[in-house]
N, C-alpha and C positions, 0 to 999 in steps of 0.2 A: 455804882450800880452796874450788875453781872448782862448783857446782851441775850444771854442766852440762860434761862432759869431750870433747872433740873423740875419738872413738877409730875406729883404725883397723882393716879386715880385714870379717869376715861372720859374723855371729852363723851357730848350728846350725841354725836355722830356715828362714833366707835358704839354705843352703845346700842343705834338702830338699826347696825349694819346684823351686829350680832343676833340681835330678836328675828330683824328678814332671814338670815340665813339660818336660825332655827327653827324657823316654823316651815322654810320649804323641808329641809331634813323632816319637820315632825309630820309634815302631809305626806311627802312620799312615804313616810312609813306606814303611816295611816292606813293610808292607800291598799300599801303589802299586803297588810293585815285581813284588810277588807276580804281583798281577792283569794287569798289562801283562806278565809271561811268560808271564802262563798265557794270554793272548791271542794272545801274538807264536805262541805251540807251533800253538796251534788253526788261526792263520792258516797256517801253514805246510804245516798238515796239506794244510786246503782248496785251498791250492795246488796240491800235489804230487797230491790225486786227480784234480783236474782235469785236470791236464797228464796223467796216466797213463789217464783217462776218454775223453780228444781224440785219443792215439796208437789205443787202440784200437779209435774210433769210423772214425778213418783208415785202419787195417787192416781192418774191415770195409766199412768202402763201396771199399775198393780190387778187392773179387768183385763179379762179375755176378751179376745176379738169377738165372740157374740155379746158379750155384755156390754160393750163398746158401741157394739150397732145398736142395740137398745136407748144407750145415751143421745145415739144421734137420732132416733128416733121422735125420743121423748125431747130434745130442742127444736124437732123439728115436726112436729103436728104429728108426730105418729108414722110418720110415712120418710125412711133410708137403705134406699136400697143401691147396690153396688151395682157397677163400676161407677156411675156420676154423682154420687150422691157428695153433699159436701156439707155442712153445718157450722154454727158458730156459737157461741154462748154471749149473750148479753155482757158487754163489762161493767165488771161490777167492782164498786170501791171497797176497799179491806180495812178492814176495822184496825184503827191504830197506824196506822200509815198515812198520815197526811198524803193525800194531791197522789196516791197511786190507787190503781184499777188494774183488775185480772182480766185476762179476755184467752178463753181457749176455743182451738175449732179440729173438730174431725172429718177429716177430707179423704174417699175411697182414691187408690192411689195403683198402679199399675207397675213395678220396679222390675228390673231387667239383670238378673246373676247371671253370667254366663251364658245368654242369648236366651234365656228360661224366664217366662212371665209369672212373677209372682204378685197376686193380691195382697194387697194390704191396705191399712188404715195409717194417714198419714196425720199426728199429734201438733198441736204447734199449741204453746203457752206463751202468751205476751203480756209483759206486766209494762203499762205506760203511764204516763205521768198526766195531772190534769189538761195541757197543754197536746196533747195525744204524741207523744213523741214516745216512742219505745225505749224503755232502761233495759228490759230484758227480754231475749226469747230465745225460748229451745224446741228444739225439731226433734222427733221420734218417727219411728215406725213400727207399726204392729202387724208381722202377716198373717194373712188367713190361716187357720188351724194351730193356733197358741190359743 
């Protein structure tokens, strides 16, 4: 009789140690997984407000500064007049875009080129998400006599 037997296979031990340390490896991946969709969604969002922020900062500078004041008029009972006047449009949720809302406002605005006061109409488009945190916003200006 040999003291020491060559045998072959994996005792019960060997075998639990392996399953523990493949399932931490499988959670941590898990995990990866997770957090790089929940990224990729986020980034998509911020894409698509932006792209939908740029269309309608492009449809508004596509009016003239009187048609413009008209718009701030008609958000605002009828009554915009400059230099205080300031306005805001209701946000409103976009069709096909889960959890985002437009929100534009036109604000009379005073800018200074070279010590020279020029009027203008200052644009801001905000596309925010249901939680009202801003994905996107762009600024414009429009001066008097465009």
């Amino acid at each position: 009789m040999r003291l020491w037997r060559c045998e072959e296979g994996v005792t019960l031990l060997e075998v639990v140690l392996s399953v523990a340390i493949l399932s931490i490896v499988g959670l941590s991946f898990t995990n990866l997984l997770s957090s790089g969709f929940t990224a990729s969604v986020q980034s998509g969002r911020t894409s698509q407000g932006a792209v939908l922020a740029q269309e309608k900062m492009e449809v508004l500078r596509a009016h003239t500064y009187g048609e413009l004041l008209q718009m701030g008029a008609a958000l605002n009972g009828g009554v915009f007049s400059c230099p205080t006047a300031a306005v805001s449009s209701i946000p409103a949720a976009i069709s096909g875009f889960d959890s985002l809302e437009l929100n534009y406002s036109i604000t009379c605005y005073l800018l200074h080129f070279d010590g020279y006061p020029v009027q203008a109409l200052r644009l801001e488009v905000v596309v925010r998400q249901e939680e009202g945190r801003p994905v996107a916003r762009f600024i414009s200006f429009i001066p008097k006599g465009s």
